[in-house]
KERO-504194 format. One record per residue (C-alpha): x negated, y, z; residue in three letters. Coordinates in Angstrom, 2 decimals, always signed. Layout:
N
PT        c1        c2        c3   code
PT         X         Y         Z    ALA
...
***
This chain:
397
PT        c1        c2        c3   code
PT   +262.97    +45.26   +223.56    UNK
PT   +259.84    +44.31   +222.35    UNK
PT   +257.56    +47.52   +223.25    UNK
PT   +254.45    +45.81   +221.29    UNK
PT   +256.32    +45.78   +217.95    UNK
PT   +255.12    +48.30   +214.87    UNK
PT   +257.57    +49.74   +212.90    UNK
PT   +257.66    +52.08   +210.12    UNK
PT   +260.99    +54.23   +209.56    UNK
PT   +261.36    +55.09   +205.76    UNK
PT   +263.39    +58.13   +204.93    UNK
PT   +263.64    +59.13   +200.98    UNK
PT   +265.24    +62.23   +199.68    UNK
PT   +265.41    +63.38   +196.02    UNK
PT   +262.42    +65.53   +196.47    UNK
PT   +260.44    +63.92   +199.39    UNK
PT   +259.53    +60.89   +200.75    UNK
PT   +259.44    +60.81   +204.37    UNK
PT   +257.62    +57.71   +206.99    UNK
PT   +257.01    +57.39   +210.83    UNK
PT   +255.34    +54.79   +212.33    UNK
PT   +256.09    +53.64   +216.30    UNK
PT   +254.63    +51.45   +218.30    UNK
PT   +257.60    +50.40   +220.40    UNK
PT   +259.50    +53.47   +221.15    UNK
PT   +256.09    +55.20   +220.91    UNK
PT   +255.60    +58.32   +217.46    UNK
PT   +251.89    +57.03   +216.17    UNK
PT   +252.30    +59.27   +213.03    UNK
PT   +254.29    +60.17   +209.57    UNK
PT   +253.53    +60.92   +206.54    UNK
PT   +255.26    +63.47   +204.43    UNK
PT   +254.78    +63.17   +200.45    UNK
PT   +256.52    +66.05   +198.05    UNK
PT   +255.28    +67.98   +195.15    UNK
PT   +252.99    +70.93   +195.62    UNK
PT   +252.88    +72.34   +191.88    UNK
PT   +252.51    +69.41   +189.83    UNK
PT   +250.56    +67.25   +192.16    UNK
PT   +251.59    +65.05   +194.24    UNK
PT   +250.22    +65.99   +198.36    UNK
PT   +250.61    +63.83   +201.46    UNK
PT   +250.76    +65.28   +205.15    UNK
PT   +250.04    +63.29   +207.87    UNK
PT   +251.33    +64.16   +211.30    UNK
PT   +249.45    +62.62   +214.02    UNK
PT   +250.93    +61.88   +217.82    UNK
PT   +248.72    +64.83   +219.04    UNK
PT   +250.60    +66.97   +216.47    UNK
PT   +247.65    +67.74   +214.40    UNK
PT   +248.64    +68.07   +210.78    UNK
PT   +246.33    +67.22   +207.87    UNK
PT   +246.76    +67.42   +203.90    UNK
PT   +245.95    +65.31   +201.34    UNK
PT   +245.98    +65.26   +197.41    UNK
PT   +247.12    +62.10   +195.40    UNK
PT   +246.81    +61.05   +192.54    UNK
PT   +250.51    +59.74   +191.97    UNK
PT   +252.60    +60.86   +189.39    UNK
PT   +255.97    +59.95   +191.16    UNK
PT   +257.27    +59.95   +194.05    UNK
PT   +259.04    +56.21   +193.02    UNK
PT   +255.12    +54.93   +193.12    UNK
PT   +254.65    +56.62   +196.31    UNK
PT   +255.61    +53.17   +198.30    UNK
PT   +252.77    +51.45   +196.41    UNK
PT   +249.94    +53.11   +197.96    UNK
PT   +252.02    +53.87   +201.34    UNK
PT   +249.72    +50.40   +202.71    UNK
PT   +246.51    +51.38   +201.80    UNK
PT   +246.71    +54.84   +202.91    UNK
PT   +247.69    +53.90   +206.33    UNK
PT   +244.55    +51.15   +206.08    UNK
PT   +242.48    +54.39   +205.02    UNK
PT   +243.79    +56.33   +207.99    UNK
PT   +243.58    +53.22   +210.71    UNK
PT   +246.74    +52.74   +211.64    UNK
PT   +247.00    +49.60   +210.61    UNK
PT   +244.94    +46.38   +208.77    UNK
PT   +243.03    +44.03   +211.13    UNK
PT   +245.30    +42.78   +214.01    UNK
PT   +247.52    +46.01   +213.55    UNK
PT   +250.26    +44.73   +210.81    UNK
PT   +253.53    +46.08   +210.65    UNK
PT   +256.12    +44.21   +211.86    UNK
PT   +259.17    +45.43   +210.34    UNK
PT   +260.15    +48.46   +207.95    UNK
PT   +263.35    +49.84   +209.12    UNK
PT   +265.75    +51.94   +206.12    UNK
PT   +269.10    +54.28   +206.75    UNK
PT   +271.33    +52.93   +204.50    UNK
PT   +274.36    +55.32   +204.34    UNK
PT   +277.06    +53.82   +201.57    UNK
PT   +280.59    +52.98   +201.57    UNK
PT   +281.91    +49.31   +202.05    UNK
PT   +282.50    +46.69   +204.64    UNK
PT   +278.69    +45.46   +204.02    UNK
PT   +277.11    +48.45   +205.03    UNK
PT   +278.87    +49.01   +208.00    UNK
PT   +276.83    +46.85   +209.92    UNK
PT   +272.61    +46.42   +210.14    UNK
PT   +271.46    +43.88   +207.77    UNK
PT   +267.82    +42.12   +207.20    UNK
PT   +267.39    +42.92   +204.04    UNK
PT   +267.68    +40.02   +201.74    UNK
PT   +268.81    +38.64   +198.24    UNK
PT   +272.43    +39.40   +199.24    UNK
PT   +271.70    +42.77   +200.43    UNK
PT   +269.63    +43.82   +197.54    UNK
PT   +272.68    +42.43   +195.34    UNK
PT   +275.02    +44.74   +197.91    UNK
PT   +272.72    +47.92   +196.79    UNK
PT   +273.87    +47.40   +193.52    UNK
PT   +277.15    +47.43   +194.04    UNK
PT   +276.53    +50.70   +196.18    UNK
PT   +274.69    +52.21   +193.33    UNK
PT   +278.03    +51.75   +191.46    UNK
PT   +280.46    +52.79   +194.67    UNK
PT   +278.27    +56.24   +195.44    UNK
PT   +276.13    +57.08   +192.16    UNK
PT   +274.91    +60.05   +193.92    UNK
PT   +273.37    +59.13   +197.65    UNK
PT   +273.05    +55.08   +197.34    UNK
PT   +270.44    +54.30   +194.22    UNK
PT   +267.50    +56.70   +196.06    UNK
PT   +267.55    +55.10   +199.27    UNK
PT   +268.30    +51.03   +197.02    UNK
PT   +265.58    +52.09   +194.65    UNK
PT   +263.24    +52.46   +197.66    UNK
PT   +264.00    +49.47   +200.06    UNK
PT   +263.94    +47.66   +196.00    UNK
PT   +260.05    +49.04   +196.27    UNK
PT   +259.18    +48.36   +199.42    UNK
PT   +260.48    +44.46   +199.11    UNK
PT   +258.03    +44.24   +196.50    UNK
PT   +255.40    +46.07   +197.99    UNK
PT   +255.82    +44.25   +201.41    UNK
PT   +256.54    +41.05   +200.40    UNK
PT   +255.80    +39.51   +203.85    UNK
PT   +256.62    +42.42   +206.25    UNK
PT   +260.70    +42.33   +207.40    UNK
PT   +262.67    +44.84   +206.02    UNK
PT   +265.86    +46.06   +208.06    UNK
PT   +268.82    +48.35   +206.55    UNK
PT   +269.98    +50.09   +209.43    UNK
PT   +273.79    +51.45   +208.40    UNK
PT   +274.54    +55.19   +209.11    UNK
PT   +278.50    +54.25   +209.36    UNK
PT   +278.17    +51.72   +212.21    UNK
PT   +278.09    +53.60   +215.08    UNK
PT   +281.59    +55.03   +213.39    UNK
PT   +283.02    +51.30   +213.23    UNK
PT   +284.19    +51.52   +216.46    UNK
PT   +287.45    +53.99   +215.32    UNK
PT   +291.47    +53.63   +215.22    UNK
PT   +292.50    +52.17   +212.08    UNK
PT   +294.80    +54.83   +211.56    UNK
PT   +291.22    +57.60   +211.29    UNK
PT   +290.24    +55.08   +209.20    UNK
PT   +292.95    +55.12   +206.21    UNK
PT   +293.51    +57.61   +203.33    UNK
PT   +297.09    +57.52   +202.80    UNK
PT   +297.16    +55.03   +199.92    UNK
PT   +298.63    +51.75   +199.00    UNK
PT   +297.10    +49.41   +202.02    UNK
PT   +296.69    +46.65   +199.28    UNK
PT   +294.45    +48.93   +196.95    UNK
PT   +292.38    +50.28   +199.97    UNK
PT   +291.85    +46.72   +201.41    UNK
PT   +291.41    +45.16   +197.79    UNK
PT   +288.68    +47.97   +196.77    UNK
PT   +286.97    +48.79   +200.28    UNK
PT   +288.40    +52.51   +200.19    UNK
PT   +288.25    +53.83   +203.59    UNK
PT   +286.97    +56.72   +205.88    UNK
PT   +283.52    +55.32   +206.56    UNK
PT   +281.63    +58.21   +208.69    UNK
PT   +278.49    +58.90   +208.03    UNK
PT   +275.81    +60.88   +210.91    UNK
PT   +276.22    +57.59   +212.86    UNK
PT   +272.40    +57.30   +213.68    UNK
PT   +272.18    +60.68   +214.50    UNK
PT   +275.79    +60.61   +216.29    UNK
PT   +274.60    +57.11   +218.62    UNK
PT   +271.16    +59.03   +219.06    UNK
PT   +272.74    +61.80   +221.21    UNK
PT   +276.07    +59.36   +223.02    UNK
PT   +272.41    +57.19   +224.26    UNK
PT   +270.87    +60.23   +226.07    UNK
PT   +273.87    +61.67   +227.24    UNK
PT   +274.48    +58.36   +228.88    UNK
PT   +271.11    +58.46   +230.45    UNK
PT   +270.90    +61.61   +231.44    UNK
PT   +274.58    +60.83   +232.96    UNK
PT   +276.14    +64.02   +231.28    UNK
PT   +278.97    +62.11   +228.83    UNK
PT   +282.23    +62.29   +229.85    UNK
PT   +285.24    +60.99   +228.84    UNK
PT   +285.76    +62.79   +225.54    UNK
PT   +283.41    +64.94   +223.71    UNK
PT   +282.80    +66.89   +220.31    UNK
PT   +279.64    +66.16   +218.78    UNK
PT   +278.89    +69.01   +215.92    UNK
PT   +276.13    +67.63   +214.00    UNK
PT   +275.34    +71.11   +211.94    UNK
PT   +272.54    +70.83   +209.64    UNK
PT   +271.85    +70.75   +205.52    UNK
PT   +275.34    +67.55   +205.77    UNK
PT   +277.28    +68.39   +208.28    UNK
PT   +280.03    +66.36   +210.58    UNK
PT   +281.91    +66.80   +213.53    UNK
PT   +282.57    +63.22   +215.38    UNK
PT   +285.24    +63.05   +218.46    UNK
PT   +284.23    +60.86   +221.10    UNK
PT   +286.45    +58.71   +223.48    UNK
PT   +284.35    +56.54   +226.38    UNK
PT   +280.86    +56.55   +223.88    UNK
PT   +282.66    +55.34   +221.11    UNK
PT   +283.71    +56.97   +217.82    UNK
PT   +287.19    +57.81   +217.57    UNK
PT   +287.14    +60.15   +215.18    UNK
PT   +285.26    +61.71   +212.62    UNK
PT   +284.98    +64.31   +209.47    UNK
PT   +282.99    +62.48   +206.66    UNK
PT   +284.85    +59.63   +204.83    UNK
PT   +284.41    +57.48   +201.93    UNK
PT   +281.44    +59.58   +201.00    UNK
PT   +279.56    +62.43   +203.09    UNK
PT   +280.94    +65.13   +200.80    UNK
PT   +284.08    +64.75   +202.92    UNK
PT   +284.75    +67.23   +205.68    UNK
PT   +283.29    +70.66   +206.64    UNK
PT   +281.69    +72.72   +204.89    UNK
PT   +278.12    +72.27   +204.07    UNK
PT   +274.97    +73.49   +202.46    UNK
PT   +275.54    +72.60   +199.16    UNK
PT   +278.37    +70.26   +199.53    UNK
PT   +281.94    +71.75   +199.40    UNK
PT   +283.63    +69.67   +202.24    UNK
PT   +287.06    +68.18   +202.04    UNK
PT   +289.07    +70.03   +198.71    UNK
PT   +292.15    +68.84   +196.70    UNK
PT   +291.51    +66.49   +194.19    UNK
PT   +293.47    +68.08   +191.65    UNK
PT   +291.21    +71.28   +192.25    UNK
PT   +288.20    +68.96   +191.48    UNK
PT   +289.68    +68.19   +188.57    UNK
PT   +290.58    +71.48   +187.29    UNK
PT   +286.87    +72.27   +188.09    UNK
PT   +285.82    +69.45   +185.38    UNK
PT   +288.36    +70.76   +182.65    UNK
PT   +287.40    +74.08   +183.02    UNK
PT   +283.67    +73.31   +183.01    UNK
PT   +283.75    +70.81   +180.40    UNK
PT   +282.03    +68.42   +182.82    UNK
PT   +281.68    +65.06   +180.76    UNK
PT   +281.96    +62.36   +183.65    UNK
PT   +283.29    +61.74   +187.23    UNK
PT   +279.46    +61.28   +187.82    UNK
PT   +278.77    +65.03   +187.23    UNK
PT   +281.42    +66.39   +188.93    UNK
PT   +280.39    +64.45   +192.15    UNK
PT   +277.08    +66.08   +191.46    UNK
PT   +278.49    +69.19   +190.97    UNK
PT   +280.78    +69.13   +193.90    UNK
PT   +277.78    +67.85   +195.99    UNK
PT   +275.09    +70.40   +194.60    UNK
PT   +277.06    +73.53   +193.40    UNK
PT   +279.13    +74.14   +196.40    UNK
PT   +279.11    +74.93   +199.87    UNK
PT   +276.92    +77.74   +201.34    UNK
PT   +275.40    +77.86   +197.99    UNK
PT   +278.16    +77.82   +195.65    UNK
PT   +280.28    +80.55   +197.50    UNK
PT   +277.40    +83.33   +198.72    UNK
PT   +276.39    +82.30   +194.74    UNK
PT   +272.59    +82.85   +196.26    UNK
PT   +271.74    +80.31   +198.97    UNK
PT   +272.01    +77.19   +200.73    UNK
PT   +269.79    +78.16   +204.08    UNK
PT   +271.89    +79.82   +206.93    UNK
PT   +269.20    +81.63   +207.80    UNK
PT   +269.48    +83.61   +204.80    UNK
PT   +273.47    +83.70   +204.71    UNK
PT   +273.17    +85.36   +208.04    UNK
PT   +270.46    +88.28   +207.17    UNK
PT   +272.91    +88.94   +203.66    UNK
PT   +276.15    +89.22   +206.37    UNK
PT   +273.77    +91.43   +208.30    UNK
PT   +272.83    +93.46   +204.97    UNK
PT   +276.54    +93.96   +203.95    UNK
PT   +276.76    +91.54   +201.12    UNK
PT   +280.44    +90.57   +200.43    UNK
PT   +279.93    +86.93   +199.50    UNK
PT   +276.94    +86.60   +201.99    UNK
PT   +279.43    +86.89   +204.66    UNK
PT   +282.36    +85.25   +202.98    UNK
PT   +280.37    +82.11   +203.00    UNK
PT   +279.60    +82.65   +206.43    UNK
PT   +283.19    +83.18   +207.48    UNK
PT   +284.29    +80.28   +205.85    UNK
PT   +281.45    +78.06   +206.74    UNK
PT   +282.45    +79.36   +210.67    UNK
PT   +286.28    +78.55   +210.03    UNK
PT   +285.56    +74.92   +208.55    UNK
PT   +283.82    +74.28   +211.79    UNK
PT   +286.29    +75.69   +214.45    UNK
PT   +289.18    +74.04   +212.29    UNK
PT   +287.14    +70.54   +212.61    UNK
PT   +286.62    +71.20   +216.34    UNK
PT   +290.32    +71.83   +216.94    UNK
PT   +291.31    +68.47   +214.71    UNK
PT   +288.96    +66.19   +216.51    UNK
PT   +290.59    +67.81   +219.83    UNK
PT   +293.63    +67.64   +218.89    UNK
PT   +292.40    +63.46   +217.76    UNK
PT   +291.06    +63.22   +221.42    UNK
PT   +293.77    +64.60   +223.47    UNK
PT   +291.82    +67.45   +224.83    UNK
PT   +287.74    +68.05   +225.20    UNK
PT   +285.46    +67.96   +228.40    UNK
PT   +282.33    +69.14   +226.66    UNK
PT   +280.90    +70.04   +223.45    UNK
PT   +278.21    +69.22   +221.65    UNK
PT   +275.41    +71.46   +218.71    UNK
PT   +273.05    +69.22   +217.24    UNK
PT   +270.60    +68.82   +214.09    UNK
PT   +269.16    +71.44   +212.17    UNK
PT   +271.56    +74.23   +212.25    UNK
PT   +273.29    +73.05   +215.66    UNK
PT   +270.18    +72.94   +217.61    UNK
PT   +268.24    +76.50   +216.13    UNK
PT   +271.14    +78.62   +215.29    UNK
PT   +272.19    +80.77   +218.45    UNK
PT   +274.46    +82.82   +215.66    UNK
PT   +276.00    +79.41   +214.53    UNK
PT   +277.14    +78.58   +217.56    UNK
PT   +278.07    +81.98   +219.11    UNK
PT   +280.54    +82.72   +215.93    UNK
PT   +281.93    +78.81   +216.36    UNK
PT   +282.88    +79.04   +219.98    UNK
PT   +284.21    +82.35   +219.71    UNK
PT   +287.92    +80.81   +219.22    UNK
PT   +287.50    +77.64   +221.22    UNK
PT   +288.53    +79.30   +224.16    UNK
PT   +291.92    +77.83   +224.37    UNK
PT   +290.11    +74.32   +224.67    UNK
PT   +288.16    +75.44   +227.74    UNK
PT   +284.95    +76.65   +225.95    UNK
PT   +282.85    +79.87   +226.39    UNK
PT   +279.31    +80.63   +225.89    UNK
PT   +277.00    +82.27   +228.36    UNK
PT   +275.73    +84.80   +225.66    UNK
PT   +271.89    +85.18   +227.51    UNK
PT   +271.84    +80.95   +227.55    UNK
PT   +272.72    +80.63   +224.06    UNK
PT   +270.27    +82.91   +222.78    UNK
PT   +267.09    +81.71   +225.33    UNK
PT   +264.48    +78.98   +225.07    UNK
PT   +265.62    +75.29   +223.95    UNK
PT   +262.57    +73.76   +224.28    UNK
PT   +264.39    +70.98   +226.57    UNK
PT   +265.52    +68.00   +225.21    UNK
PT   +269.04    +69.24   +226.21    UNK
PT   +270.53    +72.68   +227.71    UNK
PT   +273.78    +73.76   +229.13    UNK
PT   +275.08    +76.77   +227.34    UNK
PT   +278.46    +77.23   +228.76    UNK
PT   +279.23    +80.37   +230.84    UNK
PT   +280.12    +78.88   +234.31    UNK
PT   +283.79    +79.29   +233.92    UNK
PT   +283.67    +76.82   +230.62    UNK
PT   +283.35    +73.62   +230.41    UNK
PT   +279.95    +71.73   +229.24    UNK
PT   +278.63    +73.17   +225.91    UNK
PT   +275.11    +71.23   +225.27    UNK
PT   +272.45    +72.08   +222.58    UNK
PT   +270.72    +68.69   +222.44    UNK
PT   +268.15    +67.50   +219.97    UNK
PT   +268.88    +64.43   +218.08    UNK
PT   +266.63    +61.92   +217.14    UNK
PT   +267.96    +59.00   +214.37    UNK
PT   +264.40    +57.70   +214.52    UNK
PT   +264.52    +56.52   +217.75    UNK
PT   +267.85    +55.41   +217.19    UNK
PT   +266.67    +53.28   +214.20    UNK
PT   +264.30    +51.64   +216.36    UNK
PT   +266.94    +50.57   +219.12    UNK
PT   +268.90    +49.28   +216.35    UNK
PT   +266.15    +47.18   +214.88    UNK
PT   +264.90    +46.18   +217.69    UNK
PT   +268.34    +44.38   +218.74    UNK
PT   +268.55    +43.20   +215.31    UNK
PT   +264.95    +41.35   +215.65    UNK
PT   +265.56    +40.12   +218.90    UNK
PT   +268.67    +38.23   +217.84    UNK
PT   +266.49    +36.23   +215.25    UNK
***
């Protein structure tokens, strides 16, 4: 790996736009751009940690990439000798293509499209920006880095939806996985740190959620499929439901297009759609604590989705030696993952209550009591991942 290398990680949302910048493996800064009222404000994160503000005067967050150079000429990071070497994008969108990393070029931008078409909801954010940033860094290398690779590695038969083979091979219809980045992030330093056994449940638990089964570091299994609204239940997406009930949902809502009901089902649904007052855990939890009947429905159900995934992916595996709470929700909610492993203990899997509920300042920490097996709160980290996988892209060039 080429430790001298600066890379910036790009990271848009529909309300944000979100970049890093490394040197090697090594955090120099990001920069966080959202609205703040009707202006557009930047905050830059430096490796110390100090945070600063700044008011723009951009009117979108599409013309945010234009500027993205000269502010980080304005706050020295680069210009001179310091030029970026390569800008490094999470592509996650169904289809063979973007199942593997890709230098993006005029095939991948025409792939995008197609994407745009395939997954009208998540792919045009993340095509319109690497679109932007080709322009805008006309000379700089630009890397899609795929969120389904790392799940690549699967059965066939975890692959398939039970349809015509012919159709599914003819259109690209599979179970893709998504979390990959994330998922690869935390198989790395469990192989480092010389904790991953055989098989292991990784319970990525955050805004999209996914729980991935885990044979010898590879993916064998996983929740999401040919879209991330497959699965559990999340924070505004509903998870895995009957087609025919989606269906109903657009006849009885007079939804015009298959367009808005994916919206719909992605957006309306979930925590959300069921407590009918929010999508953050943190306040699902203090409305089960305050008695509210669909505060703590959506709870329930949100903590029955997850055990039910857990007990799939074991049952996919052949058994479990340890278990795994990451990302948002995985790694900060002690109530989470108390409720969660509460009926795991047929797999071998307790929590030690006073563990679970202490410090997690550590990059990793052992929550099992000592008669369970392995129950780790670790903290992901896709960025770093991105770099590994850019990095071996680059050197192969």
């Amino acid at each position: 790996m080429n430790n001298d290398r600066l890379i910036l990680i790009t990271n848009p949302g529909s309300s944000s736009r979100k970049y890093a910048l490394y040197r090697g493996n090594n955090f120099l800064c990001s920069l966080h751009f959202e609205f703040e009222g009707e202006k557009i404000i930047y905050t830059l994160k430096k490796a110390d940690g100090e945070k600063t503000k700044t008011e723009t005067k951009l009117k979108d967050l599409s013309s945010v990439v234009s500027s993205l150079e000269k502010i980080l000429m304005d706050e020295k990071y680069i210009g001179g000798p310091a030029k970026i070497d390569a800008i490094v994008a999470r592509v996650a969108a169904p289809g063979s293509y973007f199942a593997k990393d890709h230098v993006v070029d005029e095939e991948c931008l025409k792939q995008l499209e197609v994407a745009k078409e395939r997954a009208p909801l998540h792919a045009p954010v993340i095509a319109n920006e690497i679109a932007h940033l080709k322009r805008s860094f006309s000379d700089t290398m630009l890397i899609a880095v795929s969120d389904s690779g790392f799940h690549q590695s699967r059965p066939e038969l975890m692959q398939a939806y039970a349809i015509d083979t012919e159709l599914a091979e003819k259109f690209d219809i599979k179970r893709w996985g998504y979390h990959g980045l994330s998922m690869g992030s935390i198989v790395r330093y469990m192989e480092e740190q010389e904790i991953l056994p055989e098989k292991a449940i990784i319970c990525h638990i955050g805004s999209g959620s996914s729980i991935t089964a885990v044979y010898n570091g590879k993916s064998h299994d996983t929740t999401m499929g040919y879209t991330p609204l497959e699965g559990v239940m999340m924070a505004t997406r509903t998870g895995s439901m009957d087609v025919a009930a989606a269906l109903a949902i657009k006849r009885e809502l007079k939804i015009k297009t298959d367009d808005e009901l994916e919206k719909y089902l992605n957006r309306k649904g979930g925590l959300l759609g069921v407590s009918g007052q929010s999508d953050d855990m943190r306040e699902i939890i203090k409305l089960r604590d305050e008695g509210d009947k669909r505060g703590s429905f959506a709870h329930a159900l949100y903590v029955y989705r997850l055990q039910s995934a857990i007990g799939q992916m074991a049952a996919s595996l052949g058994g479990v030696d340890a278990l795994v709470f990451t990302a948002t929700i995985g790694e900060r909610s002690d109530d989470v993952r108390r409720m969660v492993t509460q009926k795991l203990s047929y797999l071998g899997l307790s929590l030690d209550e006073e563990k679970n509920s202490g410090e997690m300042s550590a990059r990793h920490v052992n929550i099992a009591a000592s008669s369970s097996k392995p129950i780790y709160v670790i903290r992901t980290d896709e960025s770093d991942e991105m770099i590994v996988r850019a990095n071996l892209l680059m050197n192969k060039i």
